[in-house]
Every structure is written in structure tokens, then in C-alpha cells.
C-alpha positions in Angstrom: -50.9 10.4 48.4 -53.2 12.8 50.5 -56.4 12.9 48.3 -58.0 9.7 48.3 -60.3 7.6 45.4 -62.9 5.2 45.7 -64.7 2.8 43.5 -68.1 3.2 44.0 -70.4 1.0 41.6 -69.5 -1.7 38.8 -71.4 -2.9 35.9 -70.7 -5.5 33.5 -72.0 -7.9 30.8 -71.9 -11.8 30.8 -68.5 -13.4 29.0 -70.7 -15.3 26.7 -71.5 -14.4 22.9 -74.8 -12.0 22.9 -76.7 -10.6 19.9 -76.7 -7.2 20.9 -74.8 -4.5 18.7 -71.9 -3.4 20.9 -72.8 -0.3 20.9 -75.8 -1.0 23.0 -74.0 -3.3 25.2 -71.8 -0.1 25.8 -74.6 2.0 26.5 -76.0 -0.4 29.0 -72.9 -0.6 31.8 -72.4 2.7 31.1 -76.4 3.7 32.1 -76.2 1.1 34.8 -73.5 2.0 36.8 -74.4 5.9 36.5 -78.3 5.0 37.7 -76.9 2.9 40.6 -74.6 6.0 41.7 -77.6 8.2 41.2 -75.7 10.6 39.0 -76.6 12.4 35.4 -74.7 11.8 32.5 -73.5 15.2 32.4 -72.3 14.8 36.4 -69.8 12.5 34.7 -66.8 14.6 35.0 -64.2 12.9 32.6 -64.3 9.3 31.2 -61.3 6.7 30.4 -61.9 3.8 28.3 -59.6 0.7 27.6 -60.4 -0.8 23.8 -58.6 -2.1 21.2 -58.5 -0.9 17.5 -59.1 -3.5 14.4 -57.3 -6.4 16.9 -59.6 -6.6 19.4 -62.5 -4.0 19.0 -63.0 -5.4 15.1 -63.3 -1.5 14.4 -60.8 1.4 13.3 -60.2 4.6 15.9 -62.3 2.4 18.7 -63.5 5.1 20.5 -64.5 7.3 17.7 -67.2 5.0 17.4 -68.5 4.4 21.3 -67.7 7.2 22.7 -71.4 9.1 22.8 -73.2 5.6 23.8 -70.0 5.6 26.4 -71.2 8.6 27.6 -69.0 10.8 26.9 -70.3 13.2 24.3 -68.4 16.6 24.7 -66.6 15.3 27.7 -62.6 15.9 28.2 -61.5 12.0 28.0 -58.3 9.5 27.1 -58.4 6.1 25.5 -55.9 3.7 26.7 -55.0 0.1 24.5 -53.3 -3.3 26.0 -53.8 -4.3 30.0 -57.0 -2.3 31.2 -55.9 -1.9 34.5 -53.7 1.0 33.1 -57.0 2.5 32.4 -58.3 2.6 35.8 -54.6 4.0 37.0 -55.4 6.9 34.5 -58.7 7.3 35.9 -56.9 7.6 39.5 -54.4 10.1 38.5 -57.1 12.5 36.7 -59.1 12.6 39.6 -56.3 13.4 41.8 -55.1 15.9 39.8 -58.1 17.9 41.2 -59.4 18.7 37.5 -62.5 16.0 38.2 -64.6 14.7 41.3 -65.6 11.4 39.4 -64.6 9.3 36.2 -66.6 6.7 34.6 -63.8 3.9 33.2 -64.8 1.6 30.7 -63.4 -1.4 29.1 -65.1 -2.6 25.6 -64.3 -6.1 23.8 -67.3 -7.8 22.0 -65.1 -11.3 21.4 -68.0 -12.8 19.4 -67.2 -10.6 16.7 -63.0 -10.6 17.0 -60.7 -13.2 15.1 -59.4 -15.7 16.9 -56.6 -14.7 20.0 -54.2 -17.0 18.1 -55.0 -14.7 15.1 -54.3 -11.4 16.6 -51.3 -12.3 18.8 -49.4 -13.4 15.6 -49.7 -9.8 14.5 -47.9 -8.5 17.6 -45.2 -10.1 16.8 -41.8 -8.0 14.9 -42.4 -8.4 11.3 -39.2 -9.1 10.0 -37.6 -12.2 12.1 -40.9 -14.1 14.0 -43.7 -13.6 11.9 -42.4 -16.0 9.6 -42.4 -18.2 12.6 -45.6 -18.3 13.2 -45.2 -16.9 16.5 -48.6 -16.1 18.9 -49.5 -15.8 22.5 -50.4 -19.5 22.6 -47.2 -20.4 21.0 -45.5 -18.5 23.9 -47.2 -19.6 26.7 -46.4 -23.4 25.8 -42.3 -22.6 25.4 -42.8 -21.3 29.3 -44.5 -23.6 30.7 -42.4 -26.1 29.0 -39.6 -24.4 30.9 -41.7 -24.0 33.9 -42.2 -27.5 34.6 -38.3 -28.5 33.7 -37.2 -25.8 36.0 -39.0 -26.7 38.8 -40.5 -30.7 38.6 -44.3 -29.2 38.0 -46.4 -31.7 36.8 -48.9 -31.4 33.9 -51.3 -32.6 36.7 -50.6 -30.1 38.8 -51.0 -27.4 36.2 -54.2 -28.4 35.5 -55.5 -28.4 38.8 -55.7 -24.8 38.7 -57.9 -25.2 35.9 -60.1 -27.4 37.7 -60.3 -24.9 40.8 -61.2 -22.1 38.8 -63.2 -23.7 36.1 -65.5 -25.5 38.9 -65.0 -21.8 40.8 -66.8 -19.8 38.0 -69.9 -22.2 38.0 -71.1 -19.2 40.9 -70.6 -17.2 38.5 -73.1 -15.5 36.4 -71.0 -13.5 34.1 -68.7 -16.4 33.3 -68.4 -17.6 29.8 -67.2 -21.4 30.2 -69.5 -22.5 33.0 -68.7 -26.0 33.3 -68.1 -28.4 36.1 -64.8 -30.5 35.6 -61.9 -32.6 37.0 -58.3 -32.7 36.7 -59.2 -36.0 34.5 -61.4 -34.0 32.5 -58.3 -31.2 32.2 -55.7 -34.0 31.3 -57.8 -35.6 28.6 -59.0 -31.9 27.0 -57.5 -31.5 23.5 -54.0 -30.8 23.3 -53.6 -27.4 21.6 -49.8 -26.6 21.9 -47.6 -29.1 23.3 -48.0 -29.4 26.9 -51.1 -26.7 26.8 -54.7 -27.9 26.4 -57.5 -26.8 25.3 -58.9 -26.6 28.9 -56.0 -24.9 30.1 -56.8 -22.0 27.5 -58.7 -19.3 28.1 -61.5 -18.7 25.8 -62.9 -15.7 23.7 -65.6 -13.8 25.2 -67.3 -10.3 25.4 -66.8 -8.2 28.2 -68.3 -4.6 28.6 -67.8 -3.1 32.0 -68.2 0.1 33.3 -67.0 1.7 36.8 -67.3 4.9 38.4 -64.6 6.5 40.3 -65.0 9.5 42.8 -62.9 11.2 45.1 -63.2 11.1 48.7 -66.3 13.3 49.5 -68.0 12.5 46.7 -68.1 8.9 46.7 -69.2 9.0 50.4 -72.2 10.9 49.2 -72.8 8.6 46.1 -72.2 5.1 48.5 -72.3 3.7 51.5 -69.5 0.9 50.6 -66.8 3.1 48.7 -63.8 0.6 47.8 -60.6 2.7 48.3 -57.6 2.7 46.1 -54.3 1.7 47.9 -51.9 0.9 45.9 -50.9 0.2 42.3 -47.6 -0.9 40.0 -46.9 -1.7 36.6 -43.8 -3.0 34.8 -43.0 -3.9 31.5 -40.5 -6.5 30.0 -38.3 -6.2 26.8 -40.4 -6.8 23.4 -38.3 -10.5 22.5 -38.4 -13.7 24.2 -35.2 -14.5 23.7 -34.2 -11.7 26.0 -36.0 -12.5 28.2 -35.8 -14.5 31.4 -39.8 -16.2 30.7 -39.5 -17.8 34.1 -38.7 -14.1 36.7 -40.3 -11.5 34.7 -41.5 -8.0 35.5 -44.6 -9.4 37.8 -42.7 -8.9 41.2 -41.4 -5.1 40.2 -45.2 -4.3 40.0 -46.2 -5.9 43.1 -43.9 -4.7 45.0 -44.6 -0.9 44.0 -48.4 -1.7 44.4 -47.7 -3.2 48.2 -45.2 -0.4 48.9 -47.9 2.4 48.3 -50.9 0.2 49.6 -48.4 -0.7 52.9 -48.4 -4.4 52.8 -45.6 -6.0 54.0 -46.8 -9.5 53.8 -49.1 -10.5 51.0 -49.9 -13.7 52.1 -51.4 -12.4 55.3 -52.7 -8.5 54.5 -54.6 -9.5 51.4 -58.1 -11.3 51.8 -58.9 -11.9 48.0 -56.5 -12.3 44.8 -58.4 -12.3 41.4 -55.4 -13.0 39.1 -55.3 -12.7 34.5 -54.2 -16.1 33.7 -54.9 -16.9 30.3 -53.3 -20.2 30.8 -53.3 -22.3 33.5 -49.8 -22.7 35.3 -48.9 -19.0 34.7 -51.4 -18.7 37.7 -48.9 -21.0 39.7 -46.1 -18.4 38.7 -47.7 -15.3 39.2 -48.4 -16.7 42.9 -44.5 -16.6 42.8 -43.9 -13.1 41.0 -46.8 -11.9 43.9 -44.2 -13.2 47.1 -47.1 -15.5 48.2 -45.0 -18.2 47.7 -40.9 -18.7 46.7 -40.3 -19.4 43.3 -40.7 -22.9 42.0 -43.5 -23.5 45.0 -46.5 -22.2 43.2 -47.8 -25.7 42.8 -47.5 -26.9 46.6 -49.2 -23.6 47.2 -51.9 -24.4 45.1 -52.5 -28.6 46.5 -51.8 -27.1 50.3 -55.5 -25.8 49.4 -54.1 -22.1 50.3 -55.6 -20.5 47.8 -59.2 -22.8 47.4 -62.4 -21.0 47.2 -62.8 -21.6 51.4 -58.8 -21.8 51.6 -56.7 -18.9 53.7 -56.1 -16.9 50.3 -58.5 -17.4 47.9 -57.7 -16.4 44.2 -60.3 -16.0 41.8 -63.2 -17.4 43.5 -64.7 -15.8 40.2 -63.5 -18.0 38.5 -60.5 -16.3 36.8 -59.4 -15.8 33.2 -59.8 -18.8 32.5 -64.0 -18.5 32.8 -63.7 -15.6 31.2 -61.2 -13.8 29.2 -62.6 -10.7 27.7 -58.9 -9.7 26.0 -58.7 -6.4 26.5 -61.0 -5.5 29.2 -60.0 -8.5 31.7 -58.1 -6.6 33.9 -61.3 -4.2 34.7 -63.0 -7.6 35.5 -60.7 -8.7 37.9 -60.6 -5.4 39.4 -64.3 -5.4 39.4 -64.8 -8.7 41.5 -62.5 -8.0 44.0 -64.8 -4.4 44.5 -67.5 -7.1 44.6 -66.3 -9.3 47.2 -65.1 -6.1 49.9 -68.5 -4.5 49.1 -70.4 -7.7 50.2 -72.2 -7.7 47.0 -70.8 -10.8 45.1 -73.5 -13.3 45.1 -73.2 -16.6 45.3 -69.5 -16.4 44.9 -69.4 -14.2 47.4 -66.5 -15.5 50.0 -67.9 -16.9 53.2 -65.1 -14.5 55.2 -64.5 -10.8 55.8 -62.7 -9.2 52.7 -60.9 -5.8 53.6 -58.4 -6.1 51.1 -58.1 -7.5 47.8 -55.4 -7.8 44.5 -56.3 -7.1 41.3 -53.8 -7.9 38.2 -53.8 -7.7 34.8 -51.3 -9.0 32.5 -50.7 -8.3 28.3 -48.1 -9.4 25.6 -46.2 -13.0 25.3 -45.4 -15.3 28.4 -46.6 -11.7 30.6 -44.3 -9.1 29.1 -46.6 -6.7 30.7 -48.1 -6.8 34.5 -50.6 -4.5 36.8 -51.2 -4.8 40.2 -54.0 -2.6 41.9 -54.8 -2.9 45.6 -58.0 -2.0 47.0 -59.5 -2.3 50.3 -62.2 -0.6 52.4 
């Protein structure tokens, strides 16, 4: 990869219900991040957006709807559905294709207005042989961590101590949606909601509009004095069943390992400063430490009580707060992305990690038990 891309301002809305139209929520990142580059809408050279159609975005043809408050009236552009991080990938590749110097990539979910997760996950499912079953996301998660824990002697205790890092993390955090300080007590006694999951162990349903520009090399020099380079990035998907699937050594570690082959890192644990992970329940975060190589499989747990990855520990992930904050479905991945561009810019607030941060992982996951995974490395 010769030509080079940079992040070089973020926008984004809080997770928690607001009475705006989404349209104007939209508008707002959009206008935002633009200002803070000091561009024109019409410098905009081509934007990618990451929505979801009836499911997620409540609407038909999603982007026939935002696209001029998404501004991109009369501009060449793509849509992209599922994980969002695909969306910033297709941002990369247009600009180095050399047809565009900068791309504005959004990611729309207004949550307050969407049917429940449970709701819209059962739809994913194959009509003929798991509808009927009831099948769902949530319904998914609990058979794997189910299989999790009997695998490897995980504890519910120690599953929901991630919840309690990252639940008690996101109280820095102004855009999360669950702000609320708890303990594993509080975790443990949390309603159950699918047998072992609980309700605090879920994320929730929130909004999430986000917007960030992308320029290439010279450009983004001239537009910032922090540009957050793109190093790396993989993606993998899994087979469409569950039964053919092994739930426990998915497709995660395919698309980290492509990400840390083209970003250069041979050892995670030490070449990466920040991880903000998509978990959408809590112990997957224990195995996507594993699917990452920051720890062997079946040790996700002792990395987590080692206090490795703590808010002030060697590796933190999601000092935001995670997923389970706030879980904007289809735009989470562009969250996670964005607070890692936070934390190597300097400019995350009070969440903000008292350390240098060169380089960071972003990841983004979609479908039942993770069928789907994206990895993006970043650094400065």
C-alpha cells in the first residue's frame, strides 16, 4: 500500500433516545465534522454510509431518504448494510483508487424509533427450519456462552465482570447511553434474560449518528494537525447456520491476523495501545480477547482479573465503555473506530487514557454468536 489515508475529524451523537427527526441528527455530524475540517460541502469528494433498511433504519431504501441531509446531493456514493466498519474499508479503497482526495463516512441508526434487537434478529434467521424456533441474536449468544463457560471453567462471575469494567468505564463518557455505576453484585442480581445472560450483560438499544472524514495523505495534513493513519484492516465471515459452526473458534482470528499482517504487528499485546471491542454481550468480550491473540484460548477471563486490560491496565479495551454503554446496531463499529481516533488524537476527554496512544484496534462484529468480524488498525 503506497498511498496513504488518514482520519481526520469525527462527529457523533449521544447513544441515548433524543427527539430530534433523524434527519436532522444526520445533518448535524455531517455539518460538524465538515466545519471542524474547514471544508465545503461540495469539497466532499464521495460519501459512504452504513444504514440499515426497514430492520434497523425503520425506513425503506435508507439512503434514499438521508442522503441530501448526509450531504451528498449529486455526489458519486455507495451504501453499505451489516458491520459498519465495512463502510470505512470502502471509504479507504475509493480514496486510494485515486478517483477522490476525501470521503465523508457515515453510519445512521436512530434506535428510539427501531423494534426491539430481539425483534429484528429473529428475522435474520432462514425461514424455513429456525424461524419456527424462535431463533434471535440473544437466543444465540446464550447457547455460546453456555458452551463457553463448559469449555473452559468461566464463571458467570467472571463474565460479568466485564460488564462491570466497562459499564463503570462509560460513566467518562458523554455519548454513552447506559451511564450507570455498578458492581459485579449488581451484574449477578440484573434480570435474567436468556439463561445464563442478563439483562446487564445485554447491550441496549440506542441512537448513534456519526460522521467521519477521510483524506488522503496531502490532504489531510492540510486539513489537520493530528491525522490518524490507516494501517491495517481484515474481515472474515462464518457460515450462515449455527450448527455448522464451531461458536467457540470463529472467523475473529482470520480478520485479525490480516489486519496485523498489513498494519505489521507481530505481537498484539505489546504493539497496540488501545482496543475498543463490539461486544453486545458480555463474555464474548473475553473471547474476542482470544480470537485477537492477546491471550490463548480459554484464558480470556484470567486476562480480564490480571487487570490487563483495566481502564489504567497495560492494554486497555474500551475505556469508552464498549458496546455494552452503547450499542447503536448498525453504526457501532464506526463508534469504536471513532474512539480509538479519539484516544491517538489526544482529544478524548475525560476518558481520555492517562498514557501515550500510537496505535489502537477497532472491531466490529454482526450476525449470531459473531458470524461476521472487522478489524481496523489505526495509529499515528
Amino acid at each position: 500500500m503506497n498511498k496513504k489515508v488518514a482520519i481526520v475529524e469525527v462527529a457523533m451523537t449521544c447513544g441515548a433516545e433524543s427527539p430530534e427527526n433523524y434527519l436532522t441528527q444526520v445533518y448535524s455530524v455531517c455539518r460538524e465534522v465538515i466545519e471542524k475540517a474547514g471544508l465545503k460541502r461540495n469539497q466532499v469528494g464521495t460519501v459512504v454510509s452504513a444504514s440499515s433498511d426497514v430492520f434497523h433504519g425503520g425506513i425503506s431504501c435508507a439512503n434514499a431518504y438521508y442522503w441530501d441531509s448526509g450531504a451528498a446531493f449529486l455526489k458519486n456514493g455507495s451504501r453499505q448494510d451489516a458491520e459498519s466498519l465495512f463502510a470505512f474499508h470502502y471509504g479507504v479503497m475509493r480514496i486510494l483508487s485515486g478517483h477522490y482526495n476525501t470521503a465523508l463516512v457515515l453510519g445512521v441508526c436512530k434506535g428510539s424509533e427501531n423494534p426491539e434487537n430481539d425483534t429484528i434478529t429473529h428475522f435474520f434467521t432462514d425461514p424455513f427450519y429456525q424461524r419456527q424456533l424462535g431463533l434471535n441474536e440473544t437466543y444465540a449468544a446464550a447457547l455460546q456462552m453456555r458452551a463457553y463457560m463448559d469449555a473452559h471453567g468461566v464463571t458467570e462471575e467472571q463474565c460479568a465482570k466485564v460488564a462491570a469494567k466497562n459499564l463503570n468505564n462509560g460513566l467518562s463518557n458523554p455519548y454513552a447511553h447506559r451511564r450507570k455505576k455498578v458492581s459485579v453484585e449488581d451484574v449477578m442480581n440484573s434480570d435474567p434474560v436468556m439463561d445464563p445472560l442478563k439483562e446487564m450483560e445485554c447491550a441496549p438499544k440506542s441512537e448513534g449518528m456519526i460522521a467521519l472524514l477521510l483524506a488522503e495523505e496531502d490532504t489531510a495534513k492540510k486539513l489537520t494537525s493530528k491525522p490518524v493513519w490507516f494501517k491495517g484492516y481484515g474481515s472474515a465471515m462464518d457460515t450462515f447456520y449455527l450448527g455448522d459452526r464451531d461458536l467457540l473458534n470463529g472467523t475473529l482470528e482470520k480478520a485479525a491476523k490480516a489486519a496485523y499482517k498489513m498494519a505489521g504487528i507481530s505481537d498484539p499485546r505489546k504493539d497496540l495501545d488501545v482496543v475498543e471491542l463490539c461486544e453486545p454481550y458480555a463474555f464474548q468480550e473475553l473471547l474476542w480477547y482470544e480470537g485477537l491473540g492477546l491471550c490463548g484460548r480459554g484464558e480470556g477471563a484470567r486476562l480480564l482479573e490480571s487487570g490487563y486490560t483495566d481502564f489504567n491496565g497495560p492494554l486497555p479495551v474500551n475505556p469508552s465503555g464498549g458496546v455494552l454503554s452503547m450499542n447503536p446496531y448498525v453504526s457501532r463499529g464506526l463508534y469504536r473506530l471513532a474512539e480509538v481516533v479519539l484516544q491517538i488524537k489526544g482529544a478524548a476527554g475525560e476518558r481520555q487514557l492517562d498514557k501515550k496512544v500510537n496505535t489502537g484496534l477497532a472491531h466490529g462484529t454482526h450476525g449470531f454468536a459473531g458470524q461476521c468480524h472487522a478489524v481496523a488498525i489505526l495509529g499515528n
